[in-house]
Structure formats: C-alpha cells, structure tokens
C-alpha positions as CSV (number, residue, x, y, z in Angstrom):
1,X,3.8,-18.5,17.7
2,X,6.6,-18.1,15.5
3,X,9.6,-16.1,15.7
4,X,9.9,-13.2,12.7
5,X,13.1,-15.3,11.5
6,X,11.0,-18.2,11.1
7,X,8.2,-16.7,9.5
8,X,11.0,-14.6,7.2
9,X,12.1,-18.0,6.0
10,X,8.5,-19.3,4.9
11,X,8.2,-16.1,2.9
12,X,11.3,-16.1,1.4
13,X,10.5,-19.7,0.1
14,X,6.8,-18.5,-0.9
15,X,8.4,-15.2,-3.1
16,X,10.5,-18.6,-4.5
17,X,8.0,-20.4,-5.3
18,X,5.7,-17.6,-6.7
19,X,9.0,-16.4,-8.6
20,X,8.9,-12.8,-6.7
21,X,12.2,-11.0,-6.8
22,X,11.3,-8.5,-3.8
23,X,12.5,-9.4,-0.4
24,X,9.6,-10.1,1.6
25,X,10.1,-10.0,5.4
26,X,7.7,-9.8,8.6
27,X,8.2,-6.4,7.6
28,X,6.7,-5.8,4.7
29,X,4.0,-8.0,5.3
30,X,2.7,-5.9,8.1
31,X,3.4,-2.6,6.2
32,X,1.8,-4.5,3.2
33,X,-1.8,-5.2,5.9
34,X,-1.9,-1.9,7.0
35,X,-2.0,0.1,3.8
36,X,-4.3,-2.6,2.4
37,X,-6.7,-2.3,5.5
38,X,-6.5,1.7,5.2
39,X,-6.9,1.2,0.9
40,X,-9.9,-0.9,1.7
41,X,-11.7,1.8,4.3
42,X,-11.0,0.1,8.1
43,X,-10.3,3.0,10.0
44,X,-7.0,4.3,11.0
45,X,-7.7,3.5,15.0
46,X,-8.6,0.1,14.1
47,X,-5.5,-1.0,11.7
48,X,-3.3,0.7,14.9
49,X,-4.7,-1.1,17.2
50,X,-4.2,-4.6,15.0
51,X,-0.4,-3.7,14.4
52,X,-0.3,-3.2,17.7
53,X,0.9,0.6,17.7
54,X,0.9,2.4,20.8
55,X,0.7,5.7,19.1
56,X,-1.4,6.4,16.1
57,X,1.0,8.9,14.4
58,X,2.9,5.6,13.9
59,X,0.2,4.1,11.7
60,X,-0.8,7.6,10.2
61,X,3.0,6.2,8.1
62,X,0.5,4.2,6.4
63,X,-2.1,6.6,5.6
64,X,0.8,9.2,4.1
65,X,1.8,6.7,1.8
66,X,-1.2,6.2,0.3
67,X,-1.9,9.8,0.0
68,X,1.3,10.1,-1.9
69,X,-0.2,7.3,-4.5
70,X,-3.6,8.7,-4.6
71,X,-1.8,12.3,-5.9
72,X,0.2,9.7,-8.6
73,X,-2.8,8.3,-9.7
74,X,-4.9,11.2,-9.8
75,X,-2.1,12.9,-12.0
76,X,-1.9,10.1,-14.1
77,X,-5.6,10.3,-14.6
78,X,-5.6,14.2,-15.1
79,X,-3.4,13.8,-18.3
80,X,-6.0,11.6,-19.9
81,X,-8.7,14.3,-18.9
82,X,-6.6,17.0,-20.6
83,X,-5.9,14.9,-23.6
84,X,-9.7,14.1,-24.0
85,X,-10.5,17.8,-23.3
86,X,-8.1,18.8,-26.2
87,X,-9.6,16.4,-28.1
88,X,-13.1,17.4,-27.5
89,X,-12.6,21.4,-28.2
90,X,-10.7,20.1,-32.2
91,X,-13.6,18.1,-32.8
92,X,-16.3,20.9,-32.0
C-alpha cells in the first residue's frame, strides 16, 4: 500500500503529463469517486462505506454538492425553456 505522499507524487506527474493545471491530491481523488459513485446512482450507504466513513453525514458532503450543481444546471436549462417559450408565444 502506498502512503498518500507517494500516491500525491504519481498524480502530480499524471496532471503533468495530461497538461492539467489543478492540483490533484489523494484528496481530491476520493472527493472526485464519491460524487462520481453518487452522480452515477450507488447509494449513499454504499460510497460511505467504500470511503471508509464512519458516519454518513460525512458522505452526505458529497451528495450536497451535487445538489448544489443539479440547481446550476437546472437553471441553466430553465433559461433555454423561457427563451423557447418566448419564442413559441411571437410565432403563434
């Protein structure tokens, strides 16, 4: 097993190699897993469980976060909707 500054240093040369500019870290990679497990319908016991969380309000970090993105994206889509509807009512 290696240590979190090992495995640091292989992504540091992978964001390198890749030309990524973020700092990636142990860190981010687990924060990265969990939202991407959630995102992708695992349930919030089981991503806890594999980040090793001994208390779920802990993981439900993850599940805020993507709340937060969904309200973004719904927004984002909602001005489209209103544009179309605007469009819609002119052309009838």
């Amino acid at each position: 097993m290696h240590t979190n500054q090992k495995i640091n240093e292989y992504l540091k040369e992978i964001a390198n190699l890749c030309g990524i500019k973020k700092k990636l870290t142990t860190h981010c990679a687990r924060h990265t897993f969990g939202t991407i497990m959630l995102t992708k319908g695992v349930s919030i016991e089981s991503v806890s469980k594999m980040l090793g969380h001994t208390n779920i309000t802990t993981t439900q970090i993850y599940a805020k976060i993507l709340n937060e993105k969904i309200y973004v994206e719904v927004n984002k889509v909602r001005g489209e909707f209103d544009a179309f509807q605007e469009y819609y009512k002119q052309a009838n």
